[in-house]
C-alpha positions in Angstrom: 99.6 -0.5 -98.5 102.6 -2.4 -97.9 103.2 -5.8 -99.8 106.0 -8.0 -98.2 107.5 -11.0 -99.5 108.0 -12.8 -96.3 110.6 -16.4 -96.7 111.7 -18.5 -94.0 115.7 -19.4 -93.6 118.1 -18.7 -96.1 116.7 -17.4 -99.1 118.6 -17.1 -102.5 117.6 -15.2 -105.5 119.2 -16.2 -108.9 119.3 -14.5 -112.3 120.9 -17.2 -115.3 121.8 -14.8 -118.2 120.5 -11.6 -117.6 120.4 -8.4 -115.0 119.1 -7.7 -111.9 117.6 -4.6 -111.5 116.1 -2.4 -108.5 114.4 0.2 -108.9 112.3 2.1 -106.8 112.1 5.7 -105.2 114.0 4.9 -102.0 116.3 1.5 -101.1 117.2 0.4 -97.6 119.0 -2.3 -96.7 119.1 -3.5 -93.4 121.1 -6.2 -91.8 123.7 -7.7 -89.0 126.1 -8.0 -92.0 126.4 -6.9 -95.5 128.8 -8.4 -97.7 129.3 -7.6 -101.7 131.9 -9.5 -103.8 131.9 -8.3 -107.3 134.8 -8.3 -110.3 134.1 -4.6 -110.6 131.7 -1.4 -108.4 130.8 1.6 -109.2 128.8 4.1 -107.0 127.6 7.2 -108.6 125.9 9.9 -106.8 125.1 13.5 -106.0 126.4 13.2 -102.3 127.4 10.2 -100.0 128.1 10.3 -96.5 129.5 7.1 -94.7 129.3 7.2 -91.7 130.8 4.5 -88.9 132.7 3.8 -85.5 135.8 3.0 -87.4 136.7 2.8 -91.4 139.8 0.9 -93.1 140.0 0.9 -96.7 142.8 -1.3 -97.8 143.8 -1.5 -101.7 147.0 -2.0 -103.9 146.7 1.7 -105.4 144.6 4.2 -103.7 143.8 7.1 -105.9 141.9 10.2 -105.0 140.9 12.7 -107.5 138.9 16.2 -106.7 139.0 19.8 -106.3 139.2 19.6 -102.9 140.3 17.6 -99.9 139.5 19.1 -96.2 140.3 16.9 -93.5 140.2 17.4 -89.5 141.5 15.1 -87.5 142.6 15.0 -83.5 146.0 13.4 -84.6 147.6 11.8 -87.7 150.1 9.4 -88.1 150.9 8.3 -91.3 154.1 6.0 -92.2 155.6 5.0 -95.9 159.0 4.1 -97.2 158.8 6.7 -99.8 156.9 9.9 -99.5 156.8 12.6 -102.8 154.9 15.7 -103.0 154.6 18.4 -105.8 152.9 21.4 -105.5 152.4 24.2 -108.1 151.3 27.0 -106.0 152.1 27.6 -102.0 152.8 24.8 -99.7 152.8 26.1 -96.3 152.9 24.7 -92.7 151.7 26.5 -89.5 152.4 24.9 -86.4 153.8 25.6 -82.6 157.0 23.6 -83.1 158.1 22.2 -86.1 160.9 19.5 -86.5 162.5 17.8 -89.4 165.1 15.3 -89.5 167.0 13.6 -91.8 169.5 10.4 -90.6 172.0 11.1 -94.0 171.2 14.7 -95.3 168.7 17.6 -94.8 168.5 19.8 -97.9 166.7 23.2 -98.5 167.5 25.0 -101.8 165.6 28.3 -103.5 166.5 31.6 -105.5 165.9 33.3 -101.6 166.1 31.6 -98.3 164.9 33.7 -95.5 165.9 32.6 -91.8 164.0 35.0 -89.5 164.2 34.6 -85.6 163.2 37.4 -83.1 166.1 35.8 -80.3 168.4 33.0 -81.4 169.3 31.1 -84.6 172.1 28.7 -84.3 174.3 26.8 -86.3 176.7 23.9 -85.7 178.7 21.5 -87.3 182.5 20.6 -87.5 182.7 22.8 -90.8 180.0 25.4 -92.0 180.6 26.9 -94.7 178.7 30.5 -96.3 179.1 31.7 -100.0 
């Protein structure tokens, strides 16, 4: 049978120097709101799935760690005033069109660089220089 602790208006449950503890084979929490302000979280578990209309996460460092990250999105926009990225192995983009652009200088540098087109490649500046 069910046993419910039933209170009326706001209700407040205090431990003075010691631990709270739940335990039980399934939690649920159910609510308009839910708001947790704690020094210090930590979630640990086989799988998690959240799951919402819309999701912002905003921190001072953000740090992801894993074997690996799949994402699919519809579009993605993403904005920073400095952008670094290191990869050991391949780093490949595939894509319709494809535009960089620099506004000071646009460099490309390898022990080969291939420039394959099947109709036009162009080149233009006030000086190009080759060798």
């Amino acid at each position: 049978t069910e046993q419910v602790l039933r209170c009326q208006g706001d209700t407040r449950l205090l431990v003075q120097g010691g631990a709270l503890t739940l335990e039980a084979r399934e939690t649920r929490i159910r609510g308009g709101g839910l708001d947790i302000s704690v020094q210090h979280a930590q979630l640990t578990t086989e799988t998690a799935d959240v799951v919402g209309r819309q999701l912002r996460l905003i921190g001072g460092t953000v740090k992801l760690i894993g074997s690996a990250l799949s994402t699919v999105m519809d579009r993605v926009t993403h904005f920073s005033k400095h952008y670094l990225r290191t990869t050991d192995g391949i780093d490949k983009v595939s894509a319709i069109h494809i535009e960089c652009e620099a506004s000071q200088l646009l460099r490309m540098q390898g022990e080969h660089t291939l420039v394959n087109a099947t109709k036009l490649v162009k080149a233009r500046g006030s000086q190009i220089h080759f060798g």
